[in-house]
PAKOL-764848 format. One line per field, with one value per residue (C-alpha): residue number from 1; residue in three letters; x, y, z. Coordinates in nm, 3 decimals, padded with zeros to 5 digits. Example, Ala and Ser with C-alpha at 12.3 -4.5 7.8 and 13.67 -1.06 7.14 Angstrom:
resi	[1  2]
resn	[ALA  SER]
c1	[01.230  01.367]
c2	[-00.450  -00.106]
c3	[00.780  00.714]
***
This chain:
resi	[1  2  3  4  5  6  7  8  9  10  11  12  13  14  15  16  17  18  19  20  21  22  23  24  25  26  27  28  29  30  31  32  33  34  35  36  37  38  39  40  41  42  43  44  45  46  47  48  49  50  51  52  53  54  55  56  57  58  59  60  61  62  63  64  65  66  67  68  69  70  71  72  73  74  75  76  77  78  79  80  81  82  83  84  85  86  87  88  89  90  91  92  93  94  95  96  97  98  99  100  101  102  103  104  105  106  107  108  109  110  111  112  113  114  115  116  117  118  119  120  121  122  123  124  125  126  127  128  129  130  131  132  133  134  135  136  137  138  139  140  141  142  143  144  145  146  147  148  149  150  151  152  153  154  155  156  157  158  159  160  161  162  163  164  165  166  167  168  169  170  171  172  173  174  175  176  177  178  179  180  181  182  183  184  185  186  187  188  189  190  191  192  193  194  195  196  197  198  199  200  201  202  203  204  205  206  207  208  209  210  211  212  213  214  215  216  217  218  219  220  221  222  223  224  225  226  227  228  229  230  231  232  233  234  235  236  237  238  239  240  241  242  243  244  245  246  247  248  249  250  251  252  253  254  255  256  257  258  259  260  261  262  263  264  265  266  267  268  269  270  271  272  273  274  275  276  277  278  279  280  281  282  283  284  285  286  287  288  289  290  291  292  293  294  295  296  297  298  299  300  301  302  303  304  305  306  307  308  309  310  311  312  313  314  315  316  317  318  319  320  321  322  323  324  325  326  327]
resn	[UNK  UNK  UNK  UNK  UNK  UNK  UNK  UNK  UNK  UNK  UNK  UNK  UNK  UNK  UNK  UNK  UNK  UNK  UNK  UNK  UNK  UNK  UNK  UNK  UNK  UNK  UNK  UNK  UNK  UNK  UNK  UNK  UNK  UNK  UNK  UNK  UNK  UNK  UNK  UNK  UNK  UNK  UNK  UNK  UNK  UNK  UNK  UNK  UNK  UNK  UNK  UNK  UNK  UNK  UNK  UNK  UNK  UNK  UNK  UNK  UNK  UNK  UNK  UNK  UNK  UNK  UNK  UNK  UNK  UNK  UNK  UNK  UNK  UNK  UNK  UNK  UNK  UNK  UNK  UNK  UNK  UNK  UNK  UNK  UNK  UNK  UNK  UNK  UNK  UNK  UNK  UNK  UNK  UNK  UNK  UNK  UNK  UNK  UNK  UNK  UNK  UNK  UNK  UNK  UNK  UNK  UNK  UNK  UNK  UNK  UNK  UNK  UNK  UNK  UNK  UNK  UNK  UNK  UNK  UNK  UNK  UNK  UNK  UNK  UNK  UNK  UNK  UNK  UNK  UNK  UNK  UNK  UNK  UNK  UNK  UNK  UNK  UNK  UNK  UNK  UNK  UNK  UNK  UNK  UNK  UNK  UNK  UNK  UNK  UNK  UNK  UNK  UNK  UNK  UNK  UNK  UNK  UNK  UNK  UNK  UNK  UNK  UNK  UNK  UNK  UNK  UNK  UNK  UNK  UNK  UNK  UNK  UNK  UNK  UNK  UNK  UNK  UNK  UNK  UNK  UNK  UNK  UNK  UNK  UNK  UNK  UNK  UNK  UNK  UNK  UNK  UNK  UNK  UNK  UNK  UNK  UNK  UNK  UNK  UNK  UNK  UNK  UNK  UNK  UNK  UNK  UNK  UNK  UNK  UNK  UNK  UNK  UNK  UNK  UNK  UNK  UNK  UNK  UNK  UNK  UNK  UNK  UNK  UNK  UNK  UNK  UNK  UNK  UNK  UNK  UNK  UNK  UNK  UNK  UNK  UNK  UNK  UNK  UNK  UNK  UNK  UNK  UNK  UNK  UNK  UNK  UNK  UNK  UNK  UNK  UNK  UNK  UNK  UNK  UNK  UNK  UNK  UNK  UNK  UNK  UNK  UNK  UNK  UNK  UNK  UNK  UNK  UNK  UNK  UNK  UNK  UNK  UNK  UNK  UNK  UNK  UNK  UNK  UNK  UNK  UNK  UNK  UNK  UNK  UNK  UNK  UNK  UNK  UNK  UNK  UNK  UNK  UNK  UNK  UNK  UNK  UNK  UNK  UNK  UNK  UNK  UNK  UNK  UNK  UNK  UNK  UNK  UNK  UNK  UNK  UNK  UNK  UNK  UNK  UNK  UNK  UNK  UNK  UNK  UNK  UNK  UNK  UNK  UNK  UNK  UNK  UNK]
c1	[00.000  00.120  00.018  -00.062  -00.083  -00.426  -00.386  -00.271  -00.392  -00.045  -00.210  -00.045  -00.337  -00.395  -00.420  -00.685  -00.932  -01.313  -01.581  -01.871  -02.184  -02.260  -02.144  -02.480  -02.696  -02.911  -02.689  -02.927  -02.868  -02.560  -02.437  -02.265  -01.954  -01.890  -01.863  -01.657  -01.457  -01.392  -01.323  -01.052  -00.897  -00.909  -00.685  -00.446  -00.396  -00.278  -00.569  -00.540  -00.851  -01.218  -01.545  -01.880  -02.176  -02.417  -02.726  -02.543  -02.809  -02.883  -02.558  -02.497  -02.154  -02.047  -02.099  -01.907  -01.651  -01.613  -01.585  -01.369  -01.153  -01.185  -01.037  -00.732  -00.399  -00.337  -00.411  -00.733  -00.822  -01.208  -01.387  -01.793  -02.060  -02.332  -02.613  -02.819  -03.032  -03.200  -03.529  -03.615  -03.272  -03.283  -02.948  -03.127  -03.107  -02.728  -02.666  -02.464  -02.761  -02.804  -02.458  -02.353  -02.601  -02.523  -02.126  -02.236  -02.429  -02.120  -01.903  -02.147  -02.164  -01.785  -01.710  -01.442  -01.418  -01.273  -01.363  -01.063  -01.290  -01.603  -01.771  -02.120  -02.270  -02.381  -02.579  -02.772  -02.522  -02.648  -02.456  -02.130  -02.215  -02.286  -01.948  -02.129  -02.167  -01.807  -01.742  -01.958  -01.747  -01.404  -01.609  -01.632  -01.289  -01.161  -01.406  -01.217  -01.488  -01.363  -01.010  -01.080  -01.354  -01.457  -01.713  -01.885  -02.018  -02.252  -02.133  -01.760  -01.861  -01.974  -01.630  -01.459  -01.662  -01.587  -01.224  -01.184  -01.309  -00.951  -00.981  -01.163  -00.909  -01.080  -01.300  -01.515  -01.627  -01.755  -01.464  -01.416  -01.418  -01.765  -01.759  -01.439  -01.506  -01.325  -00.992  -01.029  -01.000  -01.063  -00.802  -00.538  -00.705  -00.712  -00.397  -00.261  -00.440  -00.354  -00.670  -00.708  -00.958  -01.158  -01.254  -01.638  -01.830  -01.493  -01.705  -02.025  -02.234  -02.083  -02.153  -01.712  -01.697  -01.790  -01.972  -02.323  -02.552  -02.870  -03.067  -02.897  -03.130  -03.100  -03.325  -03.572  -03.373  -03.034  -03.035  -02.980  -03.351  -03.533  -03.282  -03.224  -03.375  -03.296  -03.623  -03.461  -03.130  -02.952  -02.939  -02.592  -02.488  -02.676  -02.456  -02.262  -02.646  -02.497  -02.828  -02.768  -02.786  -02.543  -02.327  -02.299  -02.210  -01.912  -01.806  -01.766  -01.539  -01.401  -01.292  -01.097  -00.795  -00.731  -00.387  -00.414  -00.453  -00.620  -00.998  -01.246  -01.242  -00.918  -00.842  -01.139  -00.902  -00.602  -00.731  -00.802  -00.438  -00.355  -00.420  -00.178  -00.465  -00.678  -00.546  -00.728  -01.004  -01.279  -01.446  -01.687  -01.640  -01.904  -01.700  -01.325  -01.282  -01.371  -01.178  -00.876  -00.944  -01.024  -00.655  -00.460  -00.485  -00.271  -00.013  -00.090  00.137  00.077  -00.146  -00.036  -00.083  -00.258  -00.518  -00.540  -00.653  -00.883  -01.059  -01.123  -01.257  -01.531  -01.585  -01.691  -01.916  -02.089  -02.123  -02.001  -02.383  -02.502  -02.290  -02.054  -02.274  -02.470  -02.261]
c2	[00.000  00.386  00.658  01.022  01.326  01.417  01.845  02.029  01.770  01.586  01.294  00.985  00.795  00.482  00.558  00.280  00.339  00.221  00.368  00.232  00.324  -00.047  -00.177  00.038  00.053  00.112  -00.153  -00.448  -00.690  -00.666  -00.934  -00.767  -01.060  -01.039  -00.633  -00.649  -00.926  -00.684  -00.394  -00.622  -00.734  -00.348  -00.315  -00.596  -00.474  -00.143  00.060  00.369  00.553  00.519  00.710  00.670  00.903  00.935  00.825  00.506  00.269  00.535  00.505  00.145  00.177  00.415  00.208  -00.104  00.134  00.162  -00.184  -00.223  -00.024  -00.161  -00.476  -00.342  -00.133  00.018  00.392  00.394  00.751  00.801  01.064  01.106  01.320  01.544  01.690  01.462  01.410  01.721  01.689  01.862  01.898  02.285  02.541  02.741  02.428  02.409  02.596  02.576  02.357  02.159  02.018  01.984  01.779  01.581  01.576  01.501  01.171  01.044  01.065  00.824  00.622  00.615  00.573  00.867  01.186  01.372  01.302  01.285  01.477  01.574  01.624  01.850  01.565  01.715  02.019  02.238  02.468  02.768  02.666  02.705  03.091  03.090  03.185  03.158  02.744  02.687  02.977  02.696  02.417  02.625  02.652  02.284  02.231  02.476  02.303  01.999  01.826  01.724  01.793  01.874  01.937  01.941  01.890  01.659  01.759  01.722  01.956  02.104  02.455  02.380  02.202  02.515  02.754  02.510  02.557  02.886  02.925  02.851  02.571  02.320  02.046  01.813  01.761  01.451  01.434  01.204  01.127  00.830  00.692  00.825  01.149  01.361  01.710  01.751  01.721  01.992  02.283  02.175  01.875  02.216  02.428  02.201  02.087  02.506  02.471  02.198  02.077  01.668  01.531  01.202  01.017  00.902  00.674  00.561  00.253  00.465  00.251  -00.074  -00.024  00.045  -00.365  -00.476  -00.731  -00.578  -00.736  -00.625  -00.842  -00.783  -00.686  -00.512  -00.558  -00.309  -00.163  -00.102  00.300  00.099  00.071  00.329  00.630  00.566  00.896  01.089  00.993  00.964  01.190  01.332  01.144  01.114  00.938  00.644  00.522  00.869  00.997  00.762  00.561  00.185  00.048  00.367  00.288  -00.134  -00.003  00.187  -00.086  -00.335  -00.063  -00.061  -00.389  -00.415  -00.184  -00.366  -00.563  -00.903  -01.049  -00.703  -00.653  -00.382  -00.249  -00.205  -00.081  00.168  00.219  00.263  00.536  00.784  00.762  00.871  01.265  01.394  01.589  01.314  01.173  00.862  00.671  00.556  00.214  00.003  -00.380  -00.579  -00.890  -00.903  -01.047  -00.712  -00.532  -00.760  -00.702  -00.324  -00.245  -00.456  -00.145  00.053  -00.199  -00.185  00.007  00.337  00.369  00.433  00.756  00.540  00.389  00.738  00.884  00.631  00.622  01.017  00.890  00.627  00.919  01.149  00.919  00.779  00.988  01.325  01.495  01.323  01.405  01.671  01.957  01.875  01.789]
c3	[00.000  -00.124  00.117  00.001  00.236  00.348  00.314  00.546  00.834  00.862  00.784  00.534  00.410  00.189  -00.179  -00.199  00.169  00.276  00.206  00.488  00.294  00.192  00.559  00.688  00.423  00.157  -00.070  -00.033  00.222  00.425  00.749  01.023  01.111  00.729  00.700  01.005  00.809  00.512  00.771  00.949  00.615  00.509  00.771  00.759  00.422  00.506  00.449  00.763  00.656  00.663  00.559  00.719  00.797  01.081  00.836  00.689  00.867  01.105  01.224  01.233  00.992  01.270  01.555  01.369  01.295  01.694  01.772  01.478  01.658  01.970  01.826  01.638  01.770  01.440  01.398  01.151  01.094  01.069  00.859  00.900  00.736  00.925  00.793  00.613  00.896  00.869  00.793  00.567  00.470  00.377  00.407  00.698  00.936  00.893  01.235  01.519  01.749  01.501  01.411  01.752  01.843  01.537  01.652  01.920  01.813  01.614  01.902  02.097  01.766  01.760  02.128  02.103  02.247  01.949  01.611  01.290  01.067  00.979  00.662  00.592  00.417  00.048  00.184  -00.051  -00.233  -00.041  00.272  00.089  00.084  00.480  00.651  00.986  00.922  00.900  01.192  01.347  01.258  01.419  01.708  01.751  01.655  01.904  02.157  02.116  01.958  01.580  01.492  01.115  00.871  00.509  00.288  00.054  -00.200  -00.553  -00.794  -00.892  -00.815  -00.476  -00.435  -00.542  -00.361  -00.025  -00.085  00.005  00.347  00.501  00.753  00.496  00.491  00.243  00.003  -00.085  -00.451  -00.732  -00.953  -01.135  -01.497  -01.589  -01.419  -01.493  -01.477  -01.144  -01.347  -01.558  -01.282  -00.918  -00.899  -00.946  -00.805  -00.444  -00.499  -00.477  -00.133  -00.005  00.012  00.019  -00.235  -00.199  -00.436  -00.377  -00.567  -00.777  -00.917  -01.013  -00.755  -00.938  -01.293  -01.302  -01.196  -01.537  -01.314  -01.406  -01.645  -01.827  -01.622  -01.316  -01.033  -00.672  -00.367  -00.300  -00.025  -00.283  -00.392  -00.767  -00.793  -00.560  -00.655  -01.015  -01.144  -00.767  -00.637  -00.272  -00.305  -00.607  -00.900  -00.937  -00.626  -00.807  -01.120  -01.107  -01.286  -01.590  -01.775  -01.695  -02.004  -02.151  -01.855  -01.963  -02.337  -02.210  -01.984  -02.223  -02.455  -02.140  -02.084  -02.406  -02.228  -01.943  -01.932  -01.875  -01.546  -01.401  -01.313  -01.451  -01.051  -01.011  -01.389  -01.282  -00.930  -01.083  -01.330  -01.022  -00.869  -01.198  -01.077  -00.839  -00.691  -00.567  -00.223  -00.240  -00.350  -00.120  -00.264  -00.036  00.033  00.194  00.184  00.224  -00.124  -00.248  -00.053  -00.178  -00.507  -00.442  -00.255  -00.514  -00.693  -00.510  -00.640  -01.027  -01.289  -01.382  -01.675  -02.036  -02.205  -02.490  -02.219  -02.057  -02.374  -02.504  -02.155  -02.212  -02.551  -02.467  -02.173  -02.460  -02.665  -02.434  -02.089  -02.107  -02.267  -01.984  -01.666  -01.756  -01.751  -01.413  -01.212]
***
């Protein structure tokens, strides 16, 4: 495992980490001794950094985060999200009350009395022009209640905008092989800042796998089929807002460049530690053979500039009218 500085937070984290959506929820069924399985082999493997929220099964991915913990020595650095609870989840309710009681809920969750960072979980883009919310979030980092914060966010311009209210330390993003417009100016722009990038939904909810069929089918409680067109949250946290069967077309283009012996994930993997701005990419595992096959990215060679450019390619025929300018 490869290590890349988290910002300005003095941090060294793993270039491949966990991302503990699935382990709480909303990704069909999920057993608890087998997502603490994948969390343990996470570790073993060298992965030092994990990503939860409070609403990822109500806080159950927290809470197994905890006694993950619990059971290891290693230093595992934990980021969670606040915010989403807010119902309804509207900019005026991102206040002072109302994320401290939330901090306050993930340090319960997390059995710890200062939390590595937090994240405002995707708020509407009229927070980002608050000053007063992140004069909040210094107050609880000065209160000895989270030690860093960031955001995570939708769209590139709310990324951007985040970035220059000083103390932001990271961002969390959507960046993977069907949704590059982060490259073009934030990557360089975070990067001048010092700002560490993660790289969310790097497998575009699975489609990235090339393990996805037509006539593959999700359980009723998977985002894949009750958030397809955003009926539950934004659209693009479900497939990166690609159409499925668009989305299986590229794939199989897709396929075609990877070198022998590697899988569509960790081809997909590999293409995001390509930019020097992204600190490291944030895939879920539910079983530990994912997570296997997820970190043995970390020890691939570096792309070509011929598979770079045809990626861009099948990016433009296929997905770019339908991501690019939303997003």
């Amino acid at each position: 495992m490869l290590y890349r500085e988290l910002g300005r937070t003095g941090w060294k984290v793993s270039e491949i980490s966990f991302g503990a959506w699935a382990v709480g929820g909303a990704w069909g069924e999920v057993d608890d001794r087998e997502s603490l399985a994948a969390l343990h082999r996470a570790i073993d493997l060298g992965v030092n950094f994990i990503d939860t929220a409070d609403v990822y099964g109500d806080g159950h991915s927290e809470r197994l985060i905890a006694q993950l913990r619990k059971e290891r020595s290693e230093e595992i650095i934990v980021a969670t999200k606040a915010g989403r609870r807010l119902d309804p989840h509207v900019a005026d309710s991102y206040n002072a009350p109302n994320l401290t009681a939330f901090i306050e809920r993930s340090l319960k969750n997390l059995n710890t009395d200062c939390l590595d960072l937090v994240q405002l979980h995707c708020p509407p883009t009229d927070v980002y022009y608050h000053p007063e919310v992140f004069g909040a979030l210094d107050d609880l980092v000065h209160a000895g209640k989270i030690r860093y914060y960031g955001v995570s966010v939708e769209k590139v311009e709310e990324a951007l905008k985040a970035i220059e209210y000083p103390n932001v330390q990271t961002v969390q993003i959507i960046f993977n092989m069907f949704r590059h417009r982060p490259a073009s100016l934030f990557l360089r722009e975070a990067q001048t800042r010092r700002v560490g990038v993660l790289a969310r939904v790097p497998l575009a909810s699975g489609l990235l796998t090339g393990k996805m069929r037509r006539d593959t089918t999700f359980a009723a409680d998977d985002h894949r089929t009750f958030n397809r067109q955003g009926e539950s949250f934004d659209q693009g946290e479900t497939f990166s807002g690609v159409d499925y069967e668009t989305g299986l077309q590229a794939v199989e283009e897709l396929k075609a460049l990877l070198p022998e012996g590697v899988s569509m994930t960790q081809f997909a993997l590999r293409w995001i530690l390509m930019f020097d701005g992204v600190t490291c990419a944030i895939p879920g595992g539910k079983r530990p053979s994912q997570v296997e096959e997820n970190v043995a990215a970390a020890d691939m060679p570096p792309l070509s500039e011929s598979q770079m450019l045809k990626v861009r390619e099948i990016y433009g025929r296929y997905i770019r009218t339908q991501v690019h300018h939303r997003w």
